[in-house]
C-alpha positions, -999 to 999 in steps of 0.1 A, spaced: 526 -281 493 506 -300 469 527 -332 468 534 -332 505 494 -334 512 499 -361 493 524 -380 507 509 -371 540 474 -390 529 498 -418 518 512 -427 552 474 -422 570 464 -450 545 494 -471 546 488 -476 580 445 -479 581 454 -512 559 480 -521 578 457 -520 604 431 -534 589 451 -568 579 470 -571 615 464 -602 634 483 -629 651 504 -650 629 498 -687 624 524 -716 623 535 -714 586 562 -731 566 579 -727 530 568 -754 508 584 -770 479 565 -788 451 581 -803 421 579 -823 388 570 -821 352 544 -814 330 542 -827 293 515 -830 266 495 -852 271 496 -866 236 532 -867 224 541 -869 262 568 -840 251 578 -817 278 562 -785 280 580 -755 284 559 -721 294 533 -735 317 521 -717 350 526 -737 378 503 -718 401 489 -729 439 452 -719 442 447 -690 463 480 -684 477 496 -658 451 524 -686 447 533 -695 408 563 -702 387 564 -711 352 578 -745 336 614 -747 325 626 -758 289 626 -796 299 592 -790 315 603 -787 349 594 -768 378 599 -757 418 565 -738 429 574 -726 464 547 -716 492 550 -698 524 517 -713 536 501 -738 565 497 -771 566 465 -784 552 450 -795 517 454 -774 484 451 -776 448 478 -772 425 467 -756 392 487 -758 358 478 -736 327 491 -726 296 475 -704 269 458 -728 240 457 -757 266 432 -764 292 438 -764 332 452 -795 349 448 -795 391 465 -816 417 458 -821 450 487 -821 473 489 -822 513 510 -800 530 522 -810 565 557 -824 579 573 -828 544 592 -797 529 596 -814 499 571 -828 473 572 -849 443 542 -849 422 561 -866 394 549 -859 356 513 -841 350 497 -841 317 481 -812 304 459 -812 267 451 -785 243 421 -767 245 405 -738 229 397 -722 263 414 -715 293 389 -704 324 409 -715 349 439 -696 340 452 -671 365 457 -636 357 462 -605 372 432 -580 376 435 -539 383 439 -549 421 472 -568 417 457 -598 429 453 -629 405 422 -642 397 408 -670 375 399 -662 342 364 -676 346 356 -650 373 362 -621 357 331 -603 337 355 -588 311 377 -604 284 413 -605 289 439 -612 265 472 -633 269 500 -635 251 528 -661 265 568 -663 261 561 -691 235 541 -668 210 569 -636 220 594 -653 208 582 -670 180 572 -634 168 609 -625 156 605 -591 168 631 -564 182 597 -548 206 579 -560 225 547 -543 213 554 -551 179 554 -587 187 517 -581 202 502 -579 166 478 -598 159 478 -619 183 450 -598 205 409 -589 197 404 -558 196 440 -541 196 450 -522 165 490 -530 164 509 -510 137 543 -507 128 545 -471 118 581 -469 113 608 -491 102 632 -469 123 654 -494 142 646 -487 176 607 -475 169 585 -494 186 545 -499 169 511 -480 178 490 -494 197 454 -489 196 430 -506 221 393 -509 214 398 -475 189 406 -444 201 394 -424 232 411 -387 230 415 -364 204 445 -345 224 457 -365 244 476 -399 240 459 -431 230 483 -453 240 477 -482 269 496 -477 301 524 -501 307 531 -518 336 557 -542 341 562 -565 376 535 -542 390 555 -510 377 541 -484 357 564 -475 332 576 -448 309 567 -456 272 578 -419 260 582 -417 219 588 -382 222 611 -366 193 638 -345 215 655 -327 186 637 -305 161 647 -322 125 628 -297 110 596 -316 107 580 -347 118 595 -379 124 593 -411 140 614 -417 171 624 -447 190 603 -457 219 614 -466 250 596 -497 252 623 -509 229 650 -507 263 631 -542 274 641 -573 265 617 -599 251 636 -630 262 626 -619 296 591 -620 294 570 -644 306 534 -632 297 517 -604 288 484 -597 294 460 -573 281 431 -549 302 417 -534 270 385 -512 279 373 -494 310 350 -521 321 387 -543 328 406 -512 337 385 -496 360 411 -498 390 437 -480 371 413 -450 374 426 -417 361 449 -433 338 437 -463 321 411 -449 296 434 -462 268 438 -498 284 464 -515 304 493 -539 288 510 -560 319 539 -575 311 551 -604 336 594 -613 334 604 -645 344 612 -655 377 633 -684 393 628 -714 406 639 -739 433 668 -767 419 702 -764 403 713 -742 382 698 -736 346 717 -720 321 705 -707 287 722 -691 261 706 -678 228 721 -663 195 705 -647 164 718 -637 134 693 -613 113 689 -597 78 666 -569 70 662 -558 35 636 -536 20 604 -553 8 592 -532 -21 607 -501 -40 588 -469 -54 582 -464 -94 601 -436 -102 605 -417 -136 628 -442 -158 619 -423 -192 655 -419 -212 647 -392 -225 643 -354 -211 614 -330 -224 635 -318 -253 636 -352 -265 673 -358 -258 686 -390 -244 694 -385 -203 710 -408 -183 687 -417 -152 688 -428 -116 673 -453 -89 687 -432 -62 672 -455 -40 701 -480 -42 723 -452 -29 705 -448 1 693 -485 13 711 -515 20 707 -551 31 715 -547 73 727 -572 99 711 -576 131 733 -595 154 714 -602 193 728 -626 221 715 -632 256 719 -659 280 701 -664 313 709 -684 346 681 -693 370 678 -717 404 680 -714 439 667 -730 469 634 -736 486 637 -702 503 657 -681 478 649 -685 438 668 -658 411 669 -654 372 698 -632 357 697 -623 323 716 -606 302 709 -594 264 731 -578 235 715 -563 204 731 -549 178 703 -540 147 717 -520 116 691 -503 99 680 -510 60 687 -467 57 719 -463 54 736 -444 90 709 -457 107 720 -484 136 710 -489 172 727 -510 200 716 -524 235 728 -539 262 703 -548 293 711 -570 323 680 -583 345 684 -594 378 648 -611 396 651 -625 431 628 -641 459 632 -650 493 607 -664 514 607 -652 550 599 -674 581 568 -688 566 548 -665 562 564 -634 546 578 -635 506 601 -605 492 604 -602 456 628 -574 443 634 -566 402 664 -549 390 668 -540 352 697 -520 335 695 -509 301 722 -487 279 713 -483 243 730 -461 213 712 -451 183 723 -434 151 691 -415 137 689 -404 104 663 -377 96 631 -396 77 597 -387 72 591 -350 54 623 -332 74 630 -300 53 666 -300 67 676 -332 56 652 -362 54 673 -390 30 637 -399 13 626 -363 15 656 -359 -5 653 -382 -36 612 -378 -40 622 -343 -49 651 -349 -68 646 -354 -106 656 -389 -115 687 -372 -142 707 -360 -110 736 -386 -102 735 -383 -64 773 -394 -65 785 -366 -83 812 -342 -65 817 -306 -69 857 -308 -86 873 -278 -62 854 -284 -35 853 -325 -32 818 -323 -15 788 -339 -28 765 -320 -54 734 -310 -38 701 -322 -45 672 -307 -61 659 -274 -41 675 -264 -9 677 -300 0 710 -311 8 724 -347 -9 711 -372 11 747 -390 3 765 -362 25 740 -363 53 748 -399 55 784 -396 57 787 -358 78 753 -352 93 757 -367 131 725 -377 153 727 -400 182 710 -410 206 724 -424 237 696 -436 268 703 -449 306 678 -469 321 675 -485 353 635 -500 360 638 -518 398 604 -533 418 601 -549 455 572 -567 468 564 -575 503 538 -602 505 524 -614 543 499 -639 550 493 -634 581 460 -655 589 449 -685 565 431 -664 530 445 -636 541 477 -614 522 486 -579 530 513 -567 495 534 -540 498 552 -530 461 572 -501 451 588 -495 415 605 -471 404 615 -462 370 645 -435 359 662 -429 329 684 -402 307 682 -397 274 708 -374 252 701 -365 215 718 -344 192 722 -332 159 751 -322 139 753 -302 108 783 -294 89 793 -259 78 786 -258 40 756 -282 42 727 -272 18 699 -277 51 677 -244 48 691 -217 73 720 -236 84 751 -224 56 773 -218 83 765 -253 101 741 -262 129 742 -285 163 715 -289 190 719 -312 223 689 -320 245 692 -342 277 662 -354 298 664 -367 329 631 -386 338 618 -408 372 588 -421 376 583 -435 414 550 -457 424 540 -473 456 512 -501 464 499 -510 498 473 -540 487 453 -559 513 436 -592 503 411 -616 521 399 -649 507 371 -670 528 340 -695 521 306 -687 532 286 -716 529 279 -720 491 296 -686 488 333 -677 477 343 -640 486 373 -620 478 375 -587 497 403 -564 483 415 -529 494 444 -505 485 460 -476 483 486 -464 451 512 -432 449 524 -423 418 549 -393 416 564 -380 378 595 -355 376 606 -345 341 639 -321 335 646 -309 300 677 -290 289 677 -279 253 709 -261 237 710 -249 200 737 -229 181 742 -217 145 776 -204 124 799 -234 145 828 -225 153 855 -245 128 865 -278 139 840 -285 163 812 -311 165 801 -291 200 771 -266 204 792 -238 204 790 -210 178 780 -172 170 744 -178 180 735 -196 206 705 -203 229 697 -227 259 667 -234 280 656 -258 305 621 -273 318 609 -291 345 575 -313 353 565 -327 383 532 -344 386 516 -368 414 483 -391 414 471 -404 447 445 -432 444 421 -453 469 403 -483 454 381 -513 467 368 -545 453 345 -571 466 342 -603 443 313 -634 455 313 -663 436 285 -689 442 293 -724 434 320 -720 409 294 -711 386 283 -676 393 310 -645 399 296 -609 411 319 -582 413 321 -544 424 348 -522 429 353 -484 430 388 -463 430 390 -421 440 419 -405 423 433 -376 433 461 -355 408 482 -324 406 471 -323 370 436 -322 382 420 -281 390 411 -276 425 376 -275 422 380 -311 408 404 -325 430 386 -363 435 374 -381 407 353 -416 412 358 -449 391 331 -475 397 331 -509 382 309 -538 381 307 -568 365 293 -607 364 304 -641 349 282 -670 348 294 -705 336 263 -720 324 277 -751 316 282 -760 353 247 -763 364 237 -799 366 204 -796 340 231 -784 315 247 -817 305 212 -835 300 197 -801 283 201 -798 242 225 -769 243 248 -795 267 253 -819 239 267 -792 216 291 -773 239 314 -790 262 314 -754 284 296 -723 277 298 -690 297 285 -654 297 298 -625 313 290 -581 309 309 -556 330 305 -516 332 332 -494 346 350 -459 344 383 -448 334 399 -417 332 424 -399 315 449 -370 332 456 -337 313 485 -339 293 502 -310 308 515 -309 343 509 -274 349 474 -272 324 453 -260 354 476 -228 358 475 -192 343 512 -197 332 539 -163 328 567 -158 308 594 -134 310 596 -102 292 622 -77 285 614 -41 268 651 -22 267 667 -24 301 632 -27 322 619 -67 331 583 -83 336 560 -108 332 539 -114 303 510 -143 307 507 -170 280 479 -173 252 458 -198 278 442 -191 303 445 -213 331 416 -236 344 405 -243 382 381 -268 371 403 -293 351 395 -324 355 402 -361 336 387 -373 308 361 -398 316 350 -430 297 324 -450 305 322 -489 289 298 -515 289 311 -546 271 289 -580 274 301 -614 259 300 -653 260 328 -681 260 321 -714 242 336 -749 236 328 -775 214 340 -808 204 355 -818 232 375 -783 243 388 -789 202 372 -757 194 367 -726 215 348 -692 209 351 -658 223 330 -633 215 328 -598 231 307 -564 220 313 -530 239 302 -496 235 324 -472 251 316 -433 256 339 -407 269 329 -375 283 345 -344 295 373 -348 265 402 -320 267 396 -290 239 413 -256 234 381 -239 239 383 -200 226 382 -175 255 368 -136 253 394 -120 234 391 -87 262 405 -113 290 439 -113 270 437 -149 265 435 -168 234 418 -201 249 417 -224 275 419 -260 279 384 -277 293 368 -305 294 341 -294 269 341 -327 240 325 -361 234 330 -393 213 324 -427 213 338 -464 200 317 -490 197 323 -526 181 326 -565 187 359 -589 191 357 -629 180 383 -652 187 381 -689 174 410 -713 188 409 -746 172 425 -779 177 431 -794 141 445 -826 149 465 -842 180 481 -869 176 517 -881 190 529 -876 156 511 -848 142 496 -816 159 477 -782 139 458 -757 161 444 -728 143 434 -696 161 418 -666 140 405 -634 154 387 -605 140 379 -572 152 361 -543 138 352 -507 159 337 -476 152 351 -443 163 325 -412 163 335 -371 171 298 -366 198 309 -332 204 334 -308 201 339 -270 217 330 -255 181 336 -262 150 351 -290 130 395 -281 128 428 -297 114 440 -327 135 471 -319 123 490 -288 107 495 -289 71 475 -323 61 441 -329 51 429 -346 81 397 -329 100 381 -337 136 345 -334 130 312 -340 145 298 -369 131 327 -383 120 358 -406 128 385 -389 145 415 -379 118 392 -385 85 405 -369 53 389 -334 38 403 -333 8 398 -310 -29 381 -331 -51 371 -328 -90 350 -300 -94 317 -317 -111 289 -302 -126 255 -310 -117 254 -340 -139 288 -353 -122 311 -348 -153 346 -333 -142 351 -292 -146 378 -281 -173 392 -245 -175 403 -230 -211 432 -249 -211 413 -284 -208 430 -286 -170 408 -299 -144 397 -278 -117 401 -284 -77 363 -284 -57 364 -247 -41 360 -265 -7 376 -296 9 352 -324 6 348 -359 34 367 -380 15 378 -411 35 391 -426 69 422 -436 78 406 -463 103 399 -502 92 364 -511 89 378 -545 108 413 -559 112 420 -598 110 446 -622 117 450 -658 111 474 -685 131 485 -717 128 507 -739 145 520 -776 131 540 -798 153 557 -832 141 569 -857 158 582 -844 197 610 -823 180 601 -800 149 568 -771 152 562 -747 127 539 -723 121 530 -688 104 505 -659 112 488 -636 83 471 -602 98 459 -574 78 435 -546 78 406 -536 56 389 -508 46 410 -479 55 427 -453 31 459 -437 34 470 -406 13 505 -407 -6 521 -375 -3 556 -390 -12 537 -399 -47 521 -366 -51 553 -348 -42 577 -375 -67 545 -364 -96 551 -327 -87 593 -326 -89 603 -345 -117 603 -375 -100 569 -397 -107 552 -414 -130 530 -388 -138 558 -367 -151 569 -394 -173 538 -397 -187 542 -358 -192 574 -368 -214 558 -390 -231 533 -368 -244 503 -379 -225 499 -350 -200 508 -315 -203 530 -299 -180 502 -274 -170 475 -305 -165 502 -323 -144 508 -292 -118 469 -287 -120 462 -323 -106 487 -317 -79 459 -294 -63 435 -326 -64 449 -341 -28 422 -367 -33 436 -382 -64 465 -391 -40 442 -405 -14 445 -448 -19 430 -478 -7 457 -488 23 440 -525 30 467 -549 33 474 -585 38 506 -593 55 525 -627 63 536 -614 91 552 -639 109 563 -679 101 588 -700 119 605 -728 122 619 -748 155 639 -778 158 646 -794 188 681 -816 183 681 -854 198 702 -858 232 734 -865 214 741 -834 199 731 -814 228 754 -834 249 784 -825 221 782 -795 237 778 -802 273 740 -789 270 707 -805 280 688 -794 250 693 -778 218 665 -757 199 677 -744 162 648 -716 146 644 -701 115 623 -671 116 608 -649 93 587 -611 98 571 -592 77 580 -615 45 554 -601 23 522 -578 19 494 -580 -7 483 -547 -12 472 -523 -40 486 -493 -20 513 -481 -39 542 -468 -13 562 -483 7 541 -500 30 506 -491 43 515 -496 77 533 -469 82 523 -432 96 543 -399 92 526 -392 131 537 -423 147 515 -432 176 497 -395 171 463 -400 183 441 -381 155 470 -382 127 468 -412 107 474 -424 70 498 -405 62 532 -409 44 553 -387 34 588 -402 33 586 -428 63 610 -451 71 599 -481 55 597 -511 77 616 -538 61 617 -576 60 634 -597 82 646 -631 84 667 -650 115 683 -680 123 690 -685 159 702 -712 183 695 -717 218 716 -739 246 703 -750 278 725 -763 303 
């Protein structure tokens, strides 16, 4: 009934803005504009550029020889052309639209520049706006910087390249994508990851671990089915204040991602290949003593060689694009093919993309997006599994076991230390893949019907199935499974969203106003079935055995949502705008059915006022402007059903009923609500060779979603409210440099720090676990996640309690230890081009500040496998002081700040007779490296990575991760 009221509100407001935008149509035409654009000091062609006309919602972007078709369904008259590229400033030229269909504007120049204001970009509305009109900062992040990133994900590549986002690679699980963290953290139950939209789609970016390993893991992420070679831009909402129009779902931030698109003239074909190898960058200190504790010589074993290797990656994709002045399509087509560095690890892709446009009698222009993806992964359990994790295995092996060895009668691998099996067998009998369908497809309908007036239409919808299952042997060692093991789950997911957005542009005098209105649908449906059996049947690889059991889920969920915006802009110089969006969800209670999401916001430019040139501040910066916005965001419940007294089945002998779950349901549900105010300035100096942004915000969310304990008399346990409070606060700084630019040499630097503060306001009561089983605490007063740990019990003079046996002695209670959040994060860019053919360049990020607590070192001290224990054998520790200082988790607790080279490249462009050897136009050779190195006194693996993944209050922990490894690629690329 529920989601039929909904669609029924849908139609009423798909036709009050339909009616709202109907008028009669004007004499229009499709347009075609063409040329070049190149830098304007090397005169190089410039590939990447937005060719955009001012106003109209018409753009393309610059092919690899610097080439473009922009075509406009517009009228005749006079309009501005506008070309922008991030790290370059804006070019504009005029061009007059009458008789001609066709226009040649020849080559067009555009320099490098530390700000870009009159870039276009794409606010909550849908509508595209210049930069310098917005009152919040937006981030972009072009195809140039993807794919000089060398990375498999898309929101991997993102690191830091973006103030104020928090990009970590938490697993080295080929496949996984990163974490992603905008402006902190602004749930404690919820998800903290941004919502994804892609060609005006909101997309599924699920991580979700389908089969129960036994323990945690880290997943693959289905942001990984996208293909990076695609993209055209990305650009980044990152706070409420941007977001505001995404209402009930945008609390953590919005990431848009933009694929290309075709263009007008003859066919362009591109083909790329790569050719990767991944190795692992650093190896744990285990116990190498030769001897055992009765003094004897022992043999002993690295039995990490047994379990990592050096792994190929192997991706191709090619890409044709053209088309006429009415009809303009890119196809694309990828192949990826990534081994992992853990041995039975692997995952494959294949993804075609098909984009087309077709321009309708002048004044109508239909856009449709079809994208396929198939993908095949070969897990292998990782991070703290108790039924077979391969690193799980060796950190409690002793170091004298030979991994290799076989059992003479039987032929099967020796087992490992405990009930762990031999990582060595569940390598070569233990099956888990992973096999995912996805189709993502968009259409846009976009009228102008009267001059400054566009009435959008767009619809995406987003569907795929994803199978996972796990095989265990009969006569494996995994706890509880002697007689073998298998699970299967499939999910079937589709996500369907619709947009009816209506636009009006006109001039007022000295005034510029935007009037914007719009109505958005977004429907969920989720299926789950889970099957699980135990003693297998012989021969079999199936979920069939002596025990089995099945069920099966289902989620539906639906978000209606009504927004406005009015924008006035007063001589270019001085932007006002105010918006406000009603949501309306199934996940909402029904005493809180509509929720309201307000936004305003200003942007002055300064600079443009005719004292400023003349004035003292006008002969230091060449443009200067200030901007603040405040706005609300909201988060849904997690659960689709949250607001509902749920009932299970119950069976007692041969009689049947209903028993009602632990919690309670709750009429009154409503979203999490975050309010931001961020305020900031933009400045250039030195003739647009140096550019600063700078941008503070203070963000406080209300309402946050708690199990709240009920009255034990009702029945129920709890029930989930909206009963909490915290807050982030902190400042982002960009600086974007132009070195030198010369025709023979060019070096722009951009560095960008970031620092936040995450604070617990309130909670429902007291302080509790974030996460089962680890250390980590949500408290008032304190980050979310921080570590409670035992500590040295002291004496009042701070000297470290002994017991009789001179063994130290854990604090009776856990103490506030540390925080597994940077005090700030940091990256640093450059870019070196020589000559017209060969750029370089390299980016170093890290974090600082943050700890992260080694449980794979404290378990490897603990089981024979450490350093400490060979310090035992030594005759430095005694056995009993080494078990005692396993109880001190703080002692395990390190500093995780880290330095990485993250990326560096290397591009060369071959001369015009080698590209024509091959029948191609050009001819681009790279050499790419990621994640070559990290300076760190952290002592695992990598400090990057998190036993939780993307878990929102579970961080700095591992315990047997997947380590992420280094990469490096040569690729070619054809254009023909």
């Amino acid at each position: 009934m529920y989601l039929t009221r909904l669609r029924r509100k849908l139609g009423a407001a798909l036709l009050l803005c339909a009616g709202l935008m109907g008028a009669e149509l004007e004499a229009q035409g499709t347009y075609s504009i063409q040329g070049t654009v190149v830098d304007a000091t090397s005169r190089r062609a410039l590939a990447g550029v937005t060719v955009a006309l001012r106003g109209q919602g018409a753009r393309t972007v610059t092919d690899n020889g610097g080439r473009y078709t922009l075509t406009a369904a517009v009228p005749a008259g006079s309009y501005s052309v506008v070309f922008t590229q991030v790290g370059r400033g804006e070019a504009v030229r005029a061009v007059t639209l009458g008789d001609s269909r066709a226009v040649q504007l020849g080559a067009t120049p555009l320099s490098e520049s530390a700000l870009q204001l009159e870039a276009l970009v794409v606010t909550g509305s849908g509508v595209e706006t210049e930069r310098k009109a917005i009152g919040n900062a937006v981030s972009t992040v072009n195809a140039e910087q993807l794919a000089g990133s060398g990375a498999q994900n898309i929101d991997a590549a993102l690191s830091g390249k973006i103030a104020g986002a928090q990009v970590n690679l938490t697993s080295g699980t080929p496949g996984a994508g990163a974490s992603v963290r905008l402006r902190g953290t602004s749930s404690i139950i919820g998800g903290a990851e941004p919502l994804y939209i892609v060609d005006g789609v909101i997309i599924d970016n699920s991580s979700d671990q389908l089969i129960n390993f036994g323990y945690r893991s880290n997943p693959t992420n289905r942001l990984a089915d996208l293909n990076p070679n695609d993209i055209e831009r990305v650009e980044v909402l990152k706070g409420a204040a941007a977001a505001a129009l995404y209402g009930s779902r945008a609390n953590n931030g919005v990431i848009q991602i933009f694929t290309r698109r075709g263009r007008a003239g003859r066919p362009q074909v591109s083909v790329g290949q790569r050719v990767g190898r991944s190795e692992l960058t650093r190896r744990l200190n285990f116990n190498d003593y030769p001897f055992n504790e009765k003094g004897e010589p022992v043999q002993r074993f690295d039995n990490q060689d047994f379990i990592f290797r050096d792994a190929l990656t192997v991706e191709t994709n090619a890409s044709v694009s053209g088309g006429s002045e009415g009809t303009q399509y890119f196809l694309s087509a990828d192949y990826a093919d990534q081994e992992g560095i853990m041995r039975g690890s692997d995952f494959q892709k294949i993804g075609v993309r098909l984009n087309l446009d077709q321009s309708v009698g002048g004044w109508l222009r239909l856009s449709g997006g079809a994208n396929y993806v198939t993908s095949e992964a070969s897990l292998v359990t990782n991070g703290e599994q108790g039924v077979g994790g391969l690193l799980t295995s060796i950190v409690f092996t002793p170091t004298d076991v030979d991994l290799r060895a076989r059992d003479p009668e039987t032929g099967r691998y020796r087992n490992a230390a405990f009930v762990f099996p031999n990582p060595l067998e569940v390598i070569e009998t233990w099956q888990a893949p992973q096999d995912v369908s996805r189709f993502v497809g968009s259409f846009q309908a976009r009228a102008t019907p009267i001059e400054g007036g566009s009435l959008e239409f767009r619809m995406g919808y987003d569907t795929y199935s994803q199978e996972t299952s796990l095989y265990i042997p009969r006569g494996s060692a995994a706890a509880g499974a002697p007689l073998g093991s298998a699970q299967a789950v499939l999910r079937n997911q589709y996500l369907l969203n619709n947009d009816l957005v209506g636009n009006y542009r006109f001039g007022l005098g000295a005034l510029q106003l935007t009037s914007t209105a719009g109505v958005n649908h977004t429907y969920t449906n989720a299926r789950n079935v889970v099957a699980s059996a135990s003693d297998l049947t012989l021969t079999t690889e199936l979920v069939r055995g002596a025990q089995t059991t099945s069920s099966q889920n289902r989620f539906e969920t639906a978000t209606l949502g009504i927004f406005g915006q009015q924008q006035v802009g007063w001589r270019d110089r001085l932007y006002l705008t105010g918006a406000l969006r009603a949501d309306a969800a199934s996940t909402f209670g029904a005493d809180e059915r509509w929720q309201l999401y307000p936004k305003v916001s200003g942007s002055y430019l300064v600079s443009e006022e005719p004292f400023w040139e003349n004035s003292v501040l006008g002969r230091w910066f060449d443009s200067f402007r200030v901007r603040a916005a405040l706005g609300y965001a909201g988060s849904q419940p997690g659960g689709a059903y949250d607001r509902f007294s749920l009932y299970n089945q119950a069976v007692n002998i041969t009689r049947q009923g209903l028993v009602h779950s632990p919690r309670a349901g709750n009429p009154s549900l409503k979203p999490e609500r975050q309010r931001e105010v961020e305020a900031g300035f933009d400045a250039s100096f030195l003739d647009e060779r140096l550019g600063v942004t700078f941008t503070y915000y203070d963000q406080y969310v209300t309402d946050l979603l708690l199990p709240r304990p009920f009255t034990p008399s009702t029945g129920y346990f709890d029930v989930l409210d909206n009963v909490g409070e915290l807050s982030n606060r902190g400042m982002e700084l960009e600086l974007r440099s132009t070195n030198v630019d010369r025709p023979r040499f060019g070096w722009n630097t951009t560095f960008i720090y970031s620092h936040n503060r995450n604070r617990v306001e309130k909670l429902a009561g007291t302080a509790f676990a974030s996460t089962s089983g680890y250390p980590t605490r949500v408290a008032e007063g304190y980050a979310l996640g921080e570590f409670w740990m035992p500590t040295f019990r002291r004496d009042s003079a701070g000297n470290i309690l002994l017991n009789e046996a001179g063994n130290p002695l854990p604090s009776l209670t856990p103490e506030f230890v540390g925080s597994p959040w940077p005090d700030f994060n940091a990256s640093l860019t450059n870019e070196f081009r020589v000559g017209s053919r060969l750029t370089a360049g390299f980016q170093l990020d890290g974090a600082f500040g943050q700890q992260v607590w080694n449980q794979t070192r404290r378990i490897m001290d603990r089981f024979q496998a450490g350093e400490l224990y060979e310090r035992q054998l030594r005759g430095e520790v005694t056995n009993a002081y080494r078990l005692a200082y396993f109880g001190i988790q703080s002692e395990y607790l390190e500093d995780g700040s880290y330095v990485k080279l993250r990326e560096a490249s290397l591009r060369y462009n071959a001369g015009r007779g080698l590209a024509r050897a091959i029948g191609a136009g050009n001819l681009q050779f790279e050499l790419i490296g990621r994640n070559l190195h990290t300076w760190t006194e952290y002592t695992g693996y990598d400090p990057e990575i998190n036993l939780f993944g993307a878990a929102t209050a579970a961080r700095g922990i591992d315990f047997a991760v997947y380590p992420v490894p280094r990469t490096v690629t040569l690729g070619m690329r054809a254009t023909y």
